[in-house]
N, C-alpha and C positions, 0 to 999 in steps of 0.2 A: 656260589650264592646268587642268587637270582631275587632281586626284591633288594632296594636298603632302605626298609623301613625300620620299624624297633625288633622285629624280631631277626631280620638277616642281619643286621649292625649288632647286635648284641652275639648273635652266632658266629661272625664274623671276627669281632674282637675278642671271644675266649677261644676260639682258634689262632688267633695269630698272635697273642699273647704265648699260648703255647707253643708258639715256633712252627706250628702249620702253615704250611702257605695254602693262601685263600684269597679267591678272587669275588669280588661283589659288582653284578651286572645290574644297572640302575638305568632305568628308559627315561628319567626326566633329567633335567639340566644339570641339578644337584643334587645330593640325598636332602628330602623336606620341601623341595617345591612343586613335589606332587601326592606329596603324603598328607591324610588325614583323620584326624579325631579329634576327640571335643575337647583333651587338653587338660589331662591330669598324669601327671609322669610319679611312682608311684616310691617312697624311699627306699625301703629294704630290700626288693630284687635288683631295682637298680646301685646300690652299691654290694649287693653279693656279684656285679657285673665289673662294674667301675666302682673300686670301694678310692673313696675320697671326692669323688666328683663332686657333692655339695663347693668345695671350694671352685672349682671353675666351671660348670655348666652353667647354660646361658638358661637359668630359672626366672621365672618369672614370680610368682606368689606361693609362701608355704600359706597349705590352707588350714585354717582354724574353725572355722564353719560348716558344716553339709547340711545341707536340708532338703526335704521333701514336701514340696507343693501340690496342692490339690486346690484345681483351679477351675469354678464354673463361667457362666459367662461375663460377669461382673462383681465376680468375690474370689477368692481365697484361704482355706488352712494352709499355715505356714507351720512344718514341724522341724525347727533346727536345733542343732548340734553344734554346741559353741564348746571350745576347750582351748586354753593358752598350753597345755601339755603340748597340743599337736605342734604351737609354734617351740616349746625345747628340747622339743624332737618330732618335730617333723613328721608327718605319714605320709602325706602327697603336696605335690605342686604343682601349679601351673605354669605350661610350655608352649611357646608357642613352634612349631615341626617344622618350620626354614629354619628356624635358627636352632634349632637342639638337634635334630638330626645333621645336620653341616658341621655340627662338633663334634657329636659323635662318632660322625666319618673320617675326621678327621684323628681321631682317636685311635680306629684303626688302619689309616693308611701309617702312623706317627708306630704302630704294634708290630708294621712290617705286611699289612695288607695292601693287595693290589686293588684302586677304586676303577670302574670303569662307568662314564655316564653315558648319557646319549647312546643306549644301546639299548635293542630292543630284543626279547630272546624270543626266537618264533619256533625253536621242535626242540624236543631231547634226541640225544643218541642213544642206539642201543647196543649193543651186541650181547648178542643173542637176547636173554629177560633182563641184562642187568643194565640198568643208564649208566654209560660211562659220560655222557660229557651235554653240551648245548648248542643248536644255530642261533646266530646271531643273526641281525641286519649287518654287520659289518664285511668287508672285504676280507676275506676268508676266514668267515665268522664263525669254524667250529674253535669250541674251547673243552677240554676233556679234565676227567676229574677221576676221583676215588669216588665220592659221595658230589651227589647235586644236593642242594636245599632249597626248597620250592618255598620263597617268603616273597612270592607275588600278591599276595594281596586274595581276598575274596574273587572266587570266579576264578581259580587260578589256572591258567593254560599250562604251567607245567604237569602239575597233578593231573590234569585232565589229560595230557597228552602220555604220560607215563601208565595212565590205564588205573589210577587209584581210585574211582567210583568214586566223583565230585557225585553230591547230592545238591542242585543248587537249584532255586525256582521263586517262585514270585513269594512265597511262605518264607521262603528261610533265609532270605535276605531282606534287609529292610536298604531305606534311601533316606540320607541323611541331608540334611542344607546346612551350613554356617556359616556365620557372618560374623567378623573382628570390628568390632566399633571401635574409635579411638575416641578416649576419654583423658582427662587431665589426674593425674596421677592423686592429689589430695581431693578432687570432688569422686573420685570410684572411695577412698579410706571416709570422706563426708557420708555418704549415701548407703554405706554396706557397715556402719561403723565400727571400720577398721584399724589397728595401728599401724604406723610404716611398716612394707614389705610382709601385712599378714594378708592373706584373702581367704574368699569365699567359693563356694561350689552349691548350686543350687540343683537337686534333679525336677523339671514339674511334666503332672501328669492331669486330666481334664479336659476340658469344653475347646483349647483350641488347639485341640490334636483330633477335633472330630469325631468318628465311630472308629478311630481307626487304632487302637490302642497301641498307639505312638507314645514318644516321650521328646520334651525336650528338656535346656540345659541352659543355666547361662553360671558361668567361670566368671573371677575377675583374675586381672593379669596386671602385670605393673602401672601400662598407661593405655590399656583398652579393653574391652570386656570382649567376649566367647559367646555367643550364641548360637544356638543351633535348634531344630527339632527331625527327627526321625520317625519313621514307621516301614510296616512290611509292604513290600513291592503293591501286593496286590492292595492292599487298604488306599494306594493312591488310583488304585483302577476305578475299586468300588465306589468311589467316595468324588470319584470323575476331579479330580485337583491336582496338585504338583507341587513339589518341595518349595519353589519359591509364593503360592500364593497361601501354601502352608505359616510357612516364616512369615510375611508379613502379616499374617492376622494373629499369629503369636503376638510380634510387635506389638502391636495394639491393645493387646489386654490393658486394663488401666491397672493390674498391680504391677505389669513388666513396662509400661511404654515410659512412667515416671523414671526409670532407672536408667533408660539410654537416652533420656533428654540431651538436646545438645551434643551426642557423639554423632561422629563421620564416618558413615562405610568404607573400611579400607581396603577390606579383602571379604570376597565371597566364595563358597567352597561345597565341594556337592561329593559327596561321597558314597560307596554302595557298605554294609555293614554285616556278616554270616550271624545270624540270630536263629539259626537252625538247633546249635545244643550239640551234646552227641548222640544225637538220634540223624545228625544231615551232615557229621564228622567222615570225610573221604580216610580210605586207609592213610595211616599217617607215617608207611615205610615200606619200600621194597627193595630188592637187591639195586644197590648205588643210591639210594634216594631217601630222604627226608622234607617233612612236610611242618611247616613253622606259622605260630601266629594265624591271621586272618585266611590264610589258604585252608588252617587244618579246621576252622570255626570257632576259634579259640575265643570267645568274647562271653560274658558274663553281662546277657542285658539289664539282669535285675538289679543291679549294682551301679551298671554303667561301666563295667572295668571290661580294658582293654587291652591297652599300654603293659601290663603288670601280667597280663599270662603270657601276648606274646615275645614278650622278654625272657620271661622264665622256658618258656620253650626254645627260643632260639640260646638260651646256654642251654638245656640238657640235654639239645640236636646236639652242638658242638661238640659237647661232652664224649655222646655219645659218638660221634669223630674221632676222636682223641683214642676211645678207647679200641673203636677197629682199627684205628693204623697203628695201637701196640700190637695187636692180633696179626694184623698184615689180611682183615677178611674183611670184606667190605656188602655181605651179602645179608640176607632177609635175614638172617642166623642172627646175625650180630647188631645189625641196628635196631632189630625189636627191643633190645636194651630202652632203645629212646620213650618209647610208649610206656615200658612197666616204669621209668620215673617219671612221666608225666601222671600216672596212675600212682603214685606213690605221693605225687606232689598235692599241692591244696588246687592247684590247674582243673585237673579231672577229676578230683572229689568233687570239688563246687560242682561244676558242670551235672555231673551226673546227679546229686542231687539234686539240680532243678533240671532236669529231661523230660518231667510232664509239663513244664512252663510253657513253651511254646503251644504247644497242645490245648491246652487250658485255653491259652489268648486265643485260640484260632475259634474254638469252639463258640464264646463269647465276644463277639465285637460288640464296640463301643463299652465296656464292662469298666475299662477306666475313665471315663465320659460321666456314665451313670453312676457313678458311686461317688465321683467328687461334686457331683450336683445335690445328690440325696444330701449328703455330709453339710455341703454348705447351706442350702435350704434349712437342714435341720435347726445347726447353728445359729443358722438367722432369728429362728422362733424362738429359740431359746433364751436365748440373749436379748431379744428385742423385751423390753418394757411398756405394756400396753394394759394391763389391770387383769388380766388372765392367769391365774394361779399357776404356778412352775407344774404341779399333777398334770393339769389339761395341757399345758406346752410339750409334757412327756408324751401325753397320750398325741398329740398333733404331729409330732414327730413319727412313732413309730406310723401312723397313717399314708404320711408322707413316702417313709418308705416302701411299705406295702402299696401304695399305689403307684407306684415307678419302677418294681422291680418284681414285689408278689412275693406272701413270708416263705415257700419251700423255696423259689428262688434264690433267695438271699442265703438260706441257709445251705441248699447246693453250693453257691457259690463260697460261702467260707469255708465249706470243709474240703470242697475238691482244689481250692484254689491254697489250705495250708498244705494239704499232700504235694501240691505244685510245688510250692515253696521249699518240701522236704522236711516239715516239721514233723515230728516224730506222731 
């Protein structure tokens, strides 16, 4: 296992549950002090992993909130989703990845897994087409296997060394920033009004993501809040900026700056994100090999899910483990297993469903920029009371938008962008 993020720990521990031995090679300190994401760990794959772990994971907030923000440069629609169901049961929570990954690992070193940190993997081995094993940076650093699993991460040098046609480029990665503010635990339940131990999950999208049809995010967590924003590699070229002067003019907004009043930066965090689809999916199996999580593009940016597919792939890697060394065959034959249940699962449905997504955004920059402007603008007139009949406010609106976007425009855009979505 190469990677202990969520998808090689979760691969990791339904292999050595089942009496596999497995070893997990992790380049930073601990599992979780080089991992990241914005920090929703999701309920139902993670206990078809770990079923009972609500009682000891180190969770942060079940959320009872989501919403979607559409943010110009001095207003806001707020569209959320409030439910107490989700708190008597649960869908997601906030985590913060030092500390839920270090359990995790612990999980399966405690299942009879070997952890190994401070080790960096630099080639595959081969003989002949099939990967039997990995160099390490260590003192006689080959380690040899039946199956490698490639849950390095986006960009991954196993995949790419194994010959799996990585699709990887300034388009189909984007670059993440976040920042963990700390907050006092009743002014985040003051501010987000929440009861003890429920939170919130905001996705926003708008005027301080630029042309660059970015998104960001802000979580609350027991005693600090999650901030982040993201976009494609190349939207930080065009747009001549950088994740951190990104983030701070996030900051700033006056419906976001009110919310982190008074918090302290505790931790800053930059991460690269595969938002390619499976149209920029590297093969995800060859003889001795599997490809997990953010290595194979496993992320769902419409959504914001991450956590939750490469979970689900690193058990039906593992699975699919389990089931070649009942075979005793460990070649292309038999791990193509792994793909037809990612293809079986809601993983690769979602995904291919939205496969003209990417496409769509590239086609249109700034398109989430310009639509949460037109919206709020509209809003504005509508609502404003100034002695002008609600007909002519109608009519002032559609003007508005026909003059920011143009009517075939608009309508291009709703119909190619519901076929993006996958609506029928």
């Amino acid at each position: 296992m190469v990677g202990a993020g969520a998808s090689g720990l979760a691969a990791a521990y339904t292999l050595a549950k089942a009496g596999v031995k497995v070893a997990i090679l992790e380049r930073g300190e601990y599992p979780g002090s080089k991992n990241v994401m914005g920090g929703l760990l999701y309920r139902e794959p993670t206990e078809k992993i770990i079923p009972g772990f609500l009682k000891e994971a180190p969770l942060e907030r079940k959320i009872v909130e989501k919403g979607l923000w559409l943010l110009s440069e001095d207003s806001g629609i707020k569209i959320n989703y409030s439910s107490r169901k989700f708190g008597a049961e649960p869908n997601c929570f906030t985590v913060l990845r030092a500390k839920f990954d270090k359990w995790f690992a612990g999980k399966v070193v405690q299942a009879g897994g070997l952890l190994l940190t401070k080790t960096v993997v630099e080639n595959v081995i081969f003989q002949g087409n099939k990967v039997v094993g990995v160099e390490t940076d260590r003192s006689n650093g080959e380690l040899y296997a039946d199956v490698v699993i490639a849950a390095d991460g986006v960009r991954s040098l196993i995949a790419e060394k194994a010959g799996l046609n990585v699709k990887v480029n300034a388009n189909t990665v984007a670059y993440a920033a976040k920042e963990i503010i700390a907050l006092q635990k009743d002014e985040i339940e003051r501010r987000f009004n929440l009861n003890s131990g429920e939170g919130a999950a905001y996705q926003i999208i708008g005027s301080p993501l630029l042309n660059m049809n970015g998104q960001a995010f802000l979580y609350t967590n027991m005693e600090s809040l999650s901030i982040g924003v993201g976009a494609p590699v190349s939207g930080f070229v065009s747009e001549k900026t950088n994740p951190h002067e990104l983030i701070e003019k996030f900051k700033e907004h006056p419906l976001i700056k009110p919310l982190l009043e008074g918090g302290a930066v505790r931790e800053y965090l930059g991460h690269q994100i595969p938002e390619g689809g499976v149209n920029a999916m590297p093969k995800l199996y060859s003889d001795g090999i599997l490809v997990v999580g953010d290595a194979a593009m496993l992320v769902n940016p419409v959504f914001q899910e991450g956590a939750n597919l490469a979970m689900t792939s690193g058990y039906l890697a593992a699975k699919t483990v389990i089931e070649a060394k009942r075979k005793g065959d460990f070649s292309s034959k038999t791990l193509s297993l792994y793909k037809k249940m990612l293809e079986d699962s809601f993983v690769l449905k979602d995904l291919r469903n939205l496969k003209r997504f990417p496409s769509y955004l590239k086609e249109r920059p700034g398109i989430f920029k310009v639509y949460a402007e037109i919206l709020n603008e509209a809003i504005y007139e509508l609502l404003k009371v100034d002695g002008i009949p609600k007909k002519d406010k109608m009519k002032k609106m559609i003007r508005i938008a026909r003059k920011r976007r143009g009517a075939f425009k608009i309508l291009k855009d709703l119909l190619f962008g519901l076929r993006a979505l996958g609506v029928p």
